[in-house]
LUMNUMAR-290702 format. One record per residue: residue number from 1; x, y, z of N, C-alpha, C in turn; residue in three letters. Coordinates in pm, whole numbers, plus 50000, padded with zeros to 5 digits. Layout:
<atoms>
+-----+-------+-------+-------+-------+-------+-------+-------+-------+-------+------+
: pos :    nX :    nY :    nZ :   caX :   caY :   caZ :    cX :    cY :    cZ : code :
+-----+-------+-------+-------+-------+-------+-------+-------+-------+-------+------+
: NUM :     X :     Y :     Z :     X :     Y :     Z :     X :     Y :     Z :  ALA :
...
+-----+-------+-------+-------+-------+-------+-------+-------+-------+-------+------+
</atoms>
This chain:
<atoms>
+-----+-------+-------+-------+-------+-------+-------+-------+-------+-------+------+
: pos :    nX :    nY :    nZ :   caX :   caY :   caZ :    cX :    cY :    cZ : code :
+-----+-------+-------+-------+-------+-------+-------+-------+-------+-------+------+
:   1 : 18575 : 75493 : 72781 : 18478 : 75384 : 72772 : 18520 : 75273 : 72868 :  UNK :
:   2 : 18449 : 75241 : 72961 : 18473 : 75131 : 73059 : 18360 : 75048 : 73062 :  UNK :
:   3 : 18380 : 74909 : 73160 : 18279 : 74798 : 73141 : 18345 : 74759 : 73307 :  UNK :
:   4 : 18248 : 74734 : 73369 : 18267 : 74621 : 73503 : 18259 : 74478 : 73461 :  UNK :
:   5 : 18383 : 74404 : 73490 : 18315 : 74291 : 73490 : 18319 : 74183 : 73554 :  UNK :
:   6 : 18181 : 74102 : 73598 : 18163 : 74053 : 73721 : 18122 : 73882 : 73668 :  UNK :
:   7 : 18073 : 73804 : 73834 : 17979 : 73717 : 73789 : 17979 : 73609 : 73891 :  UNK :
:   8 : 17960 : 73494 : 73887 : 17991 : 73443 : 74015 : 18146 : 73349 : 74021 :  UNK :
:   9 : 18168 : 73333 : 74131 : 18303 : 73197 : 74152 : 18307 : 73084 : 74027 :  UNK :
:  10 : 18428 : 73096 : 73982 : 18398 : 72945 : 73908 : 18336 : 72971 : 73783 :  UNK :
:  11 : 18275 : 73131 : 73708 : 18206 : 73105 : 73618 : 18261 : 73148 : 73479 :  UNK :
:  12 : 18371 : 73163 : 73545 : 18492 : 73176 : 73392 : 18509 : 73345 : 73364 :  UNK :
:  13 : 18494 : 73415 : 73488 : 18522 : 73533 : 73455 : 18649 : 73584 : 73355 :  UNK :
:  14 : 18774 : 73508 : 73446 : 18892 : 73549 : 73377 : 18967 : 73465 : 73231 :  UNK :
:  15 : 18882 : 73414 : 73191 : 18896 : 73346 : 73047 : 18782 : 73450 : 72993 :  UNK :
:  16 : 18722 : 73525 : 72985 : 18611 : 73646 : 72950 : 18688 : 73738 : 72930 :  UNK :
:  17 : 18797 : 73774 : 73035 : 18889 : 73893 : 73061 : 19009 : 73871 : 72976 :  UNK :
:  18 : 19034 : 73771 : 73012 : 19120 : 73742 : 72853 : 19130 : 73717 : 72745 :  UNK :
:  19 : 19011 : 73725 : 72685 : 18930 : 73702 : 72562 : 18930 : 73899 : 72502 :  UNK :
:  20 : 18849 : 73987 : 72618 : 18857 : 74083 : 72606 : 19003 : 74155 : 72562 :  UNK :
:  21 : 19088 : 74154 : 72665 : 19218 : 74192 : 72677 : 19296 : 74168 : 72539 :  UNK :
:  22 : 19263 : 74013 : 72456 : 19320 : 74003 : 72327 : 19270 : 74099 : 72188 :  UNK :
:  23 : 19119 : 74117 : 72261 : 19087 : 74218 : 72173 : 19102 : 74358 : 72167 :  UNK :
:  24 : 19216 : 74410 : 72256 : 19280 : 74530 : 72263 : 19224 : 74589 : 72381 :  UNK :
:  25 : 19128 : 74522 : 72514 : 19094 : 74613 : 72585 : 19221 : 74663 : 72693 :  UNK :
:  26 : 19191 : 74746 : 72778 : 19281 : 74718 : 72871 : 19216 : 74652 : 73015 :  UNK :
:  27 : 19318 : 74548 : 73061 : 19259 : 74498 : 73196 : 19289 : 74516 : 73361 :  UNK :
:  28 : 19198 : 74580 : 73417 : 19254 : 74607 : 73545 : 19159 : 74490 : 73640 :  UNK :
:  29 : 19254 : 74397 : 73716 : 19206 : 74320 : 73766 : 19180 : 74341 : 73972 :  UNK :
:  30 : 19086 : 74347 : 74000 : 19083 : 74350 : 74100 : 19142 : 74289 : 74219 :  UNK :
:  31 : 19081 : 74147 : 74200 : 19214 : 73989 : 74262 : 19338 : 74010 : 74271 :  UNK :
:  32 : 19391 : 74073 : 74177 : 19564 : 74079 : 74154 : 19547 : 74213 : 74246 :  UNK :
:  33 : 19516 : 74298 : 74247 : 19485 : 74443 : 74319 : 19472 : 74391 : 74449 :  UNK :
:  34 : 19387 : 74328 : 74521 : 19327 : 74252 : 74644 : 19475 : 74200 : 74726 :  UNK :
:  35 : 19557 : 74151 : 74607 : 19687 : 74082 : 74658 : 19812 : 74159 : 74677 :  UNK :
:  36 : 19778 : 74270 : 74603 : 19904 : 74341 : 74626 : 19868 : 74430 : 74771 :  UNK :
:  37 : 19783 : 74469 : 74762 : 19738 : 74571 : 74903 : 19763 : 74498 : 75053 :  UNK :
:  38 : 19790 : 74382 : 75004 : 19805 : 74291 : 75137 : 19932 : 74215 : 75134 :  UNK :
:  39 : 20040 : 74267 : 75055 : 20166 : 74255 : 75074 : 20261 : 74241 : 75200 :  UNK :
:  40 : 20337 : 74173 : 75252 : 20407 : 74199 : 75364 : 20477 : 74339 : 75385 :  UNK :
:  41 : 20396 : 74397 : 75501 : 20461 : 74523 : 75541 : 20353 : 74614 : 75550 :  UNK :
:  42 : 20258 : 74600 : 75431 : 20125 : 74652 : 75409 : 20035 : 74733 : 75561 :  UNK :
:  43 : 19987 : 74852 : 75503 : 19890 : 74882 : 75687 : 19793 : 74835 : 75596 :  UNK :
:  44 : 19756 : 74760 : 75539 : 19622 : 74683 : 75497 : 19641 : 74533 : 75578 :  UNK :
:  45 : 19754 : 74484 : 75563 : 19798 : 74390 : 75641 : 19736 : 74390 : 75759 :  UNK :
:  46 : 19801 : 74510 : 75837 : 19850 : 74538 : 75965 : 19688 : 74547 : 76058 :  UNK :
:  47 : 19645 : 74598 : 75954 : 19437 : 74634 : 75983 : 19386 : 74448 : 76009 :  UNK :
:  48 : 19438 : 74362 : 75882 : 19316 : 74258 : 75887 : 19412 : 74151 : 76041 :  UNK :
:  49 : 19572 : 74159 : 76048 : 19599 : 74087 : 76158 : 19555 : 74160 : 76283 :  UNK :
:  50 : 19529 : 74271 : 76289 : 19508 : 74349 : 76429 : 19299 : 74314 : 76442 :  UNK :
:  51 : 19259 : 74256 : 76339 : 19143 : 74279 : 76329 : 19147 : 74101 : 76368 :  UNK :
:  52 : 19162 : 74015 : 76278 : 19176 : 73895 : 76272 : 19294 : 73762 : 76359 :  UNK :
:  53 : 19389 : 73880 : 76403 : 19487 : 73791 : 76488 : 19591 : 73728 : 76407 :  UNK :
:  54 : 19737 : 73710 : 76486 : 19846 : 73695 : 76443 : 19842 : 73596 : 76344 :  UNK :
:  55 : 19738 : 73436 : 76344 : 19730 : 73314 : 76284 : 19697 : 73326 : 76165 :  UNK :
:  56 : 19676 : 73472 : 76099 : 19629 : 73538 : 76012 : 19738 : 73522 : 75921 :  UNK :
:  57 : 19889 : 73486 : 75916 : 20014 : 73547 : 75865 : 20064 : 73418 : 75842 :  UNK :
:  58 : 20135 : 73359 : 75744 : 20176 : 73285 : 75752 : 20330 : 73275 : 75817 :  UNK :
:  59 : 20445 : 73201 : 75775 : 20569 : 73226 : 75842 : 20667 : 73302 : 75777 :  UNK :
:  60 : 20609 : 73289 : 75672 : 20739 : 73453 : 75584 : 20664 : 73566 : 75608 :  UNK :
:  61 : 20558 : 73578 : 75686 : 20485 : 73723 : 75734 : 20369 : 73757 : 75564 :  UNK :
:  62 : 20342 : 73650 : 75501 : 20200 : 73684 : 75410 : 20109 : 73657 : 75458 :  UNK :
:  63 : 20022 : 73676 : 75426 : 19886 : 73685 : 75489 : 19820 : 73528 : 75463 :  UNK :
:  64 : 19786 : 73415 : 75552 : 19712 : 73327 : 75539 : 19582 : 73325 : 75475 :  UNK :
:  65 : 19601 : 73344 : 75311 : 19477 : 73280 : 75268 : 19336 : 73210 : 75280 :  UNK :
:  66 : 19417 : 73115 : 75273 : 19310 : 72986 : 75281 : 19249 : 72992 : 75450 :  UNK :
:  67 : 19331 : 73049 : 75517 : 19266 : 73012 : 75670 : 19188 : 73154 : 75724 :  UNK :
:  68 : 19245 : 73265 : 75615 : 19107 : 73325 : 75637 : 19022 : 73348 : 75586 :  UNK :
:  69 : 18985 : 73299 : 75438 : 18910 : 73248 : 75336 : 18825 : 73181 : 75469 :  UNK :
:  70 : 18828 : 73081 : 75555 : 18768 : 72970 : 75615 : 18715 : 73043 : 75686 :  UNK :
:  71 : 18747 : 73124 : 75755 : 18668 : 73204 : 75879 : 18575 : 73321 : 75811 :  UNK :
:  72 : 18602 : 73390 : 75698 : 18497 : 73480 : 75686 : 18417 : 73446 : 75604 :  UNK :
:  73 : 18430 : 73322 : 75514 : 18286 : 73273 : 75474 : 18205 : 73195 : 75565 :  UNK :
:  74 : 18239 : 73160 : 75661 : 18119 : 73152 : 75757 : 18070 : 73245 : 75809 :  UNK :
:  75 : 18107 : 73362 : 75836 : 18060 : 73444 : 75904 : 18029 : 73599 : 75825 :  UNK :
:  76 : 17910 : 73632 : 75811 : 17893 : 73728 : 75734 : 17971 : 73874 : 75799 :  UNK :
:  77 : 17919 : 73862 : 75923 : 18047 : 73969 : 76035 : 18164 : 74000 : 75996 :  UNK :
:  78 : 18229 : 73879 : 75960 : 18357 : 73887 : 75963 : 18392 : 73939 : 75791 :  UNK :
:  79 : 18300 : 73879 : 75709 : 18318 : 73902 : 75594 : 18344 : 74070 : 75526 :  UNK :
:  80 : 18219 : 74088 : 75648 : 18176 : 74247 : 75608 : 18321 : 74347 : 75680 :  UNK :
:  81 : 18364 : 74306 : 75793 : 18510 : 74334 : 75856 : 18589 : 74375 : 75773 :  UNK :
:  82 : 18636 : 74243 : 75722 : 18756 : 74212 : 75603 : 18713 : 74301 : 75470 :  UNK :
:  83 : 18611 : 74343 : 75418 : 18577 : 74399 : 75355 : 18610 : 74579 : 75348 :  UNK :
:  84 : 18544 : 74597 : 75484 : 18548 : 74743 : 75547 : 18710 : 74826 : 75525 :  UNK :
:  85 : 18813 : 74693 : 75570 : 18941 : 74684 : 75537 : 18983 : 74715 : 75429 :  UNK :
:  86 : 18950 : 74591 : 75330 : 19054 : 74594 : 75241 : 18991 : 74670 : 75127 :  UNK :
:  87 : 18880 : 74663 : 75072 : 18810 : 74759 : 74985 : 18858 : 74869 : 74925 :  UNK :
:  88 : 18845 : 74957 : 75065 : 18869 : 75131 : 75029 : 19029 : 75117 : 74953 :  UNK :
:  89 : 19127 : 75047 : 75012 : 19289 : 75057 : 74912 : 19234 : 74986 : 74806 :  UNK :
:  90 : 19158 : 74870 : 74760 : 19137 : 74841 : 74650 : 19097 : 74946 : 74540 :  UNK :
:  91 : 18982 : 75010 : 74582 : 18942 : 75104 : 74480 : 19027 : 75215 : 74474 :  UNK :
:  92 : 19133 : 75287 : 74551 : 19179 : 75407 : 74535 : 19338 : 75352 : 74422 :  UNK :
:  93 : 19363 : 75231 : 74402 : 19466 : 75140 : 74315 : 19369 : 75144 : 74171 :  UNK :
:  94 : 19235 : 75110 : 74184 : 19163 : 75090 : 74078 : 19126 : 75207 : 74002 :  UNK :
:  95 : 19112 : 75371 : 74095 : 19053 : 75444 : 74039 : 19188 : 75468 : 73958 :  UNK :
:  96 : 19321 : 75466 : 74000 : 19454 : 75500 : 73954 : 19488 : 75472 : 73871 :  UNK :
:  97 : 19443 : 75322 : 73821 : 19430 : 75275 : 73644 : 19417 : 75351 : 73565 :  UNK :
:  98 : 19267 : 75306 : 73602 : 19159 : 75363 : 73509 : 19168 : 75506 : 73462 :  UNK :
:  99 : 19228 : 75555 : 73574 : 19282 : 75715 : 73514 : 19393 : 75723 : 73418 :  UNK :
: 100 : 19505 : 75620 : 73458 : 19589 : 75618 : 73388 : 19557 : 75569 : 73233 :  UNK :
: 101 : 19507 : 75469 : 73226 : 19444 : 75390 : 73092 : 19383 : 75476 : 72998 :  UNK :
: 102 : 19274 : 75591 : 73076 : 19197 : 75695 : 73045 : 19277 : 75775 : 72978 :  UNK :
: 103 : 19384 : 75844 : 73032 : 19511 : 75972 : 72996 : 19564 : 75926 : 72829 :  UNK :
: 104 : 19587 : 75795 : 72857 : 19669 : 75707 : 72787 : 19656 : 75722 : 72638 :  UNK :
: 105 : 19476 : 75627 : 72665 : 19416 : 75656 : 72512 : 19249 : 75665 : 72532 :  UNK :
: 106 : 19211 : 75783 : 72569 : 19065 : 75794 : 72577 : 18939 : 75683 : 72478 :  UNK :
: 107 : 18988 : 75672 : 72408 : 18872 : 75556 : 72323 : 18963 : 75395 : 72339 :  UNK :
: 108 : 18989 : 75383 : 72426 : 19044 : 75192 : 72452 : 18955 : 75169 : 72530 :  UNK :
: 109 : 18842 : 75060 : 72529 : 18765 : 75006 : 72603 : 18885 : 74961 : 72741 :  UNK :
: 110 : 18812 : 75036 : 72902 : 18858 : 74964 : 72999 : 18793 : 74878 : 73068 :  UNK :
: 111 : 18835 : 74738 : 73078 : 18762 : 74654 : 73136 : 18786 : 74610 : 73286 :  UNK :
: 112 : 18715 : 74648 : 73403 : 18768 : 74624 : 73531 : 18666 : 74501 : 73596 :  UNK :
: 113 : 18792 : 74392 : 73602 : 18738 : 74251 : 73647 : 18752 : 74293 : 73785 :  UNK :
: 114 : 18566 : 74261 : 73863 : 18543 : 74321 : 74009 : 18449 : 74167 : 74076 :  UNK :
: 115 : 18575 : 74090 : 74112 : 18462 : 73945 : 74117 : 18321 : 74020 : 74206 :  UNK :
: 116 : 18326 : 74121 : 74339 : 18221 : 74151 : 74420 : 18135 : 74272 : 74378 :  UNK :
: 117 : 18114 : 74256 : 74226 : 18077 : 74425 : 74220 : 17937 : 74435 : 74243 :  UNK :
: 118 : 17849 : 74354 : 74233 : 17737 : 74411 : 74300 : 17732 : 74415 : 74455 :  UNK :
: 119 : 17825 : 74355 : 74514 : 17795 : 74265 : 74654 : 17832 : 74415 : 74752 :  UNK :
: 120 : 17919 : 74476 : 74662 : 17991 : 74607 : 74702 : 17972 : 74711 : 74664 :  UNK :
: 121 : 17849 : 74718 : 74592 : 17765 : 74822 : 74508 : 17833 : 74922 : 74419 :  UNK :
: 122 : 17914 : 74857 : 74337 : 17994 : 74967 : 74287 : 17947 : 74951 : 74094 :  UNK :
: 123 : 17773 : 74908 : 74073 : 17759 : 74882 : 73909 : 17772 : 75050 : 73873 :  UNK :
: 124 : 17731 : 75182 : 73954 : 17699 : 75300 : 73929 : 17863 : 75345 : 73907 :  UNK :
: 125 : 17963 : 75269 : 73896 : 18103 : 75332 : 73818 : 18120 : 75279 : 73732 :  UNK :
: 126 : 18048 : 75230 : 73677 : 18115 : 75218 : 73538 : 17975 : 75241 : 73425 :  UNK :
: 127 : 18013 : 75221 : 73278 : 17956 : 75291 : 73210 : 17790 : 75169 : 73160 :  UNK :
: 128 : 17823 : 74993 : 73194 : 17803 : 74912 : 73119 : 17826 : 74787 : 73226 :  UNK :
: 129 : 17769 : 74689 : 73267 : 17808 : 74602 : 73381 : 17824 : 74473 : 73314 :  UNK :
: 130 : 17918 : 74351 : 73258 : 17888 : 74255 : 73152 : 17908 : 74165 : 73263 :  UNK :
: 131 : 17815 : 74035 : 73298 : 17796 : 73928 : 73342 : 17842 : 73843 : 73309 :  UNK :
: 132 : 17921 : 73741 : 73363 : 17969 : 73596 : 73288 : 17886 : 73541 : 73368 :  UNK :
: 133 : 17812 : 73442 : 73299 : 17709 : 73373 : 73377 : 17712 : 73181 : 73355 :  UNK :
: 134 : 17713 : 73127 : 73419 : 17651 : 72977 : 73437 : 17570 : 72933 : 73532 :  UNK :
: 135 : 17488 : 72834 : 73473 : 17413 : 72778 : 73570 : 17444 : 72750 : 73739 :  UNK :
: 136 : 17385 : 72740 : 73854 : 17458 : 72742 : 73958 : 17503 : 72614 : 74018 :  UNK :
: 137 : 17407 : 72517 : 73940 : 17475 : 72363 : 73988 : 17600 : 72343 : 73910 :  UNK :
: 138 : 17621 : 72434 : 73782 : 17750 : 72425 : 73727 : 17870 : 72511 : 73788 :  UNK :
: 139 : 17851 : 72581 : 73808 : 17926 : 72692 : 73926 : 17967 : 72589 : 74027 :  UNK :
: 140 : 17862 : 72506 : 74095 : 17961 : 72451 : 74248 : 17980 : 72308 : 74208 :  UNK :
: 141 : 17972 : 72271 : 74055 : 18086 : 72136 : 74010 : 18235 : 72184 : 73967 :  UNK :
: 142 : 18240 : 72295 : 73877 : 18350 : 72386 : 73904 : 18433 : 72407 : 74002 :  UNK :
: 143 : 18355 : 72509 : 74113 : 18437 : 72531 : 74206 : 18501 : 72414 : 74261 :  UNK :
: 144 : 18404 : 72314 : 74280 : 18451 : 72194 : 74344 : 18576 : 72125 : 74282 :  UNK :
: 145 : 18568 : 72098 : 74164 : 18664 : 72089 : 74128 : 18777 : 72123 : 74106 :  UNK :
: 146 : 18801 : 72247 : 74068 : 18876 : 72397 : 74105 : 18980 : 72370 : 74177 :  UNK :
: 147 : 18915 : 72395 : 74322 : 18966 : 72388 : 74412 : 18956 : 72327 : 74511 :  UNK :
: 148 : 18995 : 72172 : 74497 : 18937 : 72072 : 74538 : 18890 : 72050 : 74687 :  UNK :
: 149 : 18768 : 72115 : 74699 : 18689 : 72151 : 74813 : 18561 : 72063 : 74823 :  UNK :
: 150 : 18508 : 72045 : 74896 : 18359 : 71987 : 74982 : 18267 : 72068 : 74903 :  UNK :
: 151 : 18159 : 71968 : 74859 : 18045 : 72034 : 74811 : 17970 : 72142 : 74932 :  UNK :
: 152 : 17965 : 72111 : 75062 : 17959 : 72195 : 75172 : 18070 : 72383 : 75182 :  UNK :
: 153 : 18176 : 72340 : 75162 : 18259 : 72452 : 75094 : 18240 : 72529 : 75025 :  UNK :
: 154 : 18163 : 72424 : 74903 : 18150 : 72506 : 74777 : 17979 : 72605 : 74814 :  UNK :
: 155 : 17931 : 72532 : 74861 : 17837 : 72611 : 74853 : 17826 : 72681 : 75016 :  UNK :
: 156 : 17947 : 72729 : 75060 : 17941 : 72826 : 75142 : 17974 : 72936 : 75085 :  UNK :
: 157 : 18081 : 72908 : 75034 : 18135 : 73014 : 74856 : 18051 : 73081 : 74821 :  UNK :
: 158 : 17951 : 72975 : 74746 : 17863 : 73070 : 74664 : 17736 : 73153 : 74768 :  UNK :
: 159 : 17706 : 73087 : 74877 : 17610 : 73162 : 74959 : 17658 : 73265 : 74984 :  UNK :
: 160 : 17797 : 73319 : 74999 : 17876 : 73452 : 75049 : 17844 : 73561 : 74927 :  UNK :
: 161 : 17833 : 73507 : 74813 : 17775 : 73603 : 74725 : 17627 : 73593 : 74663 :  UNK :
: 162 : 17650 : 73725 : 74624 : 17451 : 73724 : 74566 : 17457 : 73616 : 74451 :  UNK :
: 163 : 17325 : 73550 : 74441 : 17286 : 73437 : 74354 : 17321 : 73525 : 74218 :  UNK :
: 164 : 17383 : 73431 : 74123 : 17394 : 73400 : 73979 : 17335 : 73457 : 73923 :  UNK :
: 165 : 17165 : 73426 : 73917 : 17079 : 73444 : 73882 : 17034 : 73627 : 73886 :  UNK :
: 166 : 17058 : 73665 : 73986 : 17002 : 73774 : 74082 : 17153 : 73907 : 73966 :  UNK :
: 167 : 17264 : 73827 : 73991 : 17348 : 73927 : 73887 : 17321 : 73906 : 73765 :  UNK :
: 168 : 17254 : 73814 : 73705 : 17207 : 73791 : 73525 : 17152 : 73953 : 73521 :  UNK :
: 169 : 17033 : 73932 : 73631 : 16918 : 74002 : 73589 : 16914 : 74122 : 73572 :  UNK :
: 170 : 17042 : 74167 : 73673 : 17088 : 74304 : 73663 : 17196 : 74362 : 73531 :  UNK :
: 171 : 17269 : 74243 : 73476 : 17344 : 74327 : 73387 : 17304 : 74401 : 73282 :  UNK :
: 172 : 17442 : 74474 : 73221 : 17363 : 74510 : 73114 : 17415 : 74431 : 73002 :  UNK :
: 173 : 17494 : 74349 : 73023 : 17554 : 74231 : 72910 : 17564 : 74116 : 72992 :  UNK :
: 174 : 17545 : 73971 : 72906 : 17554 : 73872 : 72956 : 17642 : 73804 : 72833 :  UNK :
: 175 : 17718 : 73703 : 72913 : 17827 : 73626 : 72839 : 17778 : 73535 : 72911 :  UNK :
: 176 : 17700 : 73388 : 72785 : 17661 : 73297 : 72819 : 17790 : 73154 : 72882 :  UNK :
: 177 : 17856 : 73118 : 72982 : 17984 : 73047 : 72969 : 17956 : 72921 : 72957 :  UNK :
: 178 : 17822 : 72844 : 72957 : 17842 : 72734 : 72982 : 17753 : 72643 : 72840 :  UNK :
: 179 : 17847 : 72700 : 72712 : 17832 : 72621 : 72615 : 17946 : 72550 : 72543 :  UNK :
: 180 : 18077 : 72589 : 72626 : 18181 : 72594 : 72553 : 18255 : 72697 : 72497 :  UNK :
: 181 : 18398 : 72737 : 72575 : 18524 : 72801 : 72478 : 18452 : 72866 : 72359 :  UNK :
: 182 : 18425 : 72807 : 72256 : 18399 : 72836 : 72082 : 18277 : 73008 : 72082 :  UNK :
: 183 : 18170 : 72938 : 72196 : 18022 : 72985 : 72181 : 18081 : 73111 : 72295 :  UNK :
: 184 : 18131 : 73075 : 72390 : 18184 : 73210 : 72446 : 18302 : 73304 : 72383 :  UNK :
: 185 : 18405 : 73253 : 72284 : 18511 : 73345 : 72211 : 18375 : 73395 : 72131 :  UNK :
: 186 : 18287 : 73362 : 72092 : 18198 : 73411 : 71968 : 18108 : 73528 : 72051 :  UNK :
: 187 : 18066 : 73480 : 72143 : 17970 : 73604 : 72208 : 18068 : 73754 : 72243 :  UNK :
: 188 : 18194 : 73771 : 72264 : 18276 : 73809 : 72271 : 18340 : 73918 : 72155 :  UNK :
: 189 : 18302 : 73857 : 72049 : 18342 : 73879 : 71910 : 18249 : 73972 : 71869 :  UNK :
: 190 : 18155 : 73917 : 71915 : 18027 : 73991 : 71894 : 18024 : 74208 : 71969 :  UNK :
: 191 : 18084 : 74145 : 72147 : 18072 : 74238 : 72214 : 18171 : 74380 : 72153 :  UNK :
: 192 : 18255 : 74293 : 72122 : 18372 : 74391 : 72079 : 18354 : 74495 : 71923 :  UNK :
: 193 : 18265 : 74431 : 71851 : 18248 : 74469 : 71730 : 18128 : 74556 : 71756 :  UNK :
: 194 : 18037 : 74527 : 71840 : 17901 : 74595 : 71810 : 18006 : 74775 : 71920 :  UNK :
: 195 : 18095 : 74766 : 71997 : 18123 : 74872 : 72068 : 18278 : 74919 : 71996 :  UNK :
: 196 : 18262 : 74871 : 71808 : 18383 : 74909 : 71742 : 18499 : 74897 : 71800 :  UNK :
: 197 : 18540 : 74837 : 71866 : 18726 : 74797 : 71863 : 18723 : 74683 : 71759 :  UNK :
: 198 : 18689 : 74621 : 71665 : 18749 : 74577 : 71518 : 18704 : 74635 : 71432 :  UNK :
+-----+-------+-------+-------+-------+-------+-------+-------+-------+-------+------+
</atoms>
């Protein structure tokens, strides 16, 4: 039994994932996956500096973040690049879980946090797609705050992914986030019981 789960920047995915996770799921996180594949030494590395250039690296030889965060959300080109890259090792780490998790204990709900999963068309792997959703002017007071960025920033962010709205419509679960902690542990409570893990 598996669940994708997605939603936009900022909209409390991973307080969802850890809400889940307390309720016995298991969690395979993509982000943390994203970071290891691009480790120093990495030919995932070796692809986005040969693709992107040495300024790409910081000075202990990790990969500059934030400065290429800056260049491929402006540019959808580049986005789709960096993508082409790093992706395919993402999912062949992810399918490796999930197999493992699977072997492990066939009835443990697996939950795989995929911040890009529609953007990367991957809702047709899993069984169930659950949405964390907020409003989108609440999304880029968040982000903004977050990560204390330019409302210009923020909503380059969110233009890099499909509208909020546009992933509601598609899930097959929605986790309302923007009533409060209480009203989201409760929708939660809900998810877990109606698919028996309590």
């Amino acid at each position: 039994m598996n669940i994708g789960l997605t939603g936009g920047i900022a909209s409390g995915k991973s307080t969802v994932a850890a809400l889940l996770a307390q309720h016995g799921a298991a969690l395979i996180d993509l982000d943390r996956i994203a970071r290891e594949v691009v480790l120093p030494g990495s030919p995932v590395l070796k692809q986005i500096v040969d693709r992107f250039g040495s300024d790409m690296l910081q000075d202990d030889g990790s990969l500059h973040r934030k400065r290429l965060g800056e260049i491929v959300f402006r540019s959808a080109a580049d986005l789709e690049a960096l993508n082409a890259i790093t992706h395919p090792a993402i999912r062949q780490v992810m399918f490796q879980q999930m197999a493992a998790y699977e072997e492990e204990d066939p009835n443990r709900l697996i939950v795989v946090d995929v911040p890009l999963l529609y953007e990367s068309k991957m809702e047709q792997l899993f069984e169930e797609v659950m949405v964390v959703y907020v409003p989108r002017q609440l999304q880029l007071k968040r982000l903004m705050e977050r990560d204390g960025i330019t409302k210009e920033q923020a909503e380059a962010r969110l233009n890099a992914q499909l509208d909020i709205e546009a992933k509601r419509a598609q899930a097959d679960i929605v986790i309302w986030n923007d009533q409060g902690i209480e009203e989201t542990k409760e929708q939660v409570l809900r998810f877990v019981k109606k698919k028996g893990m309590l």
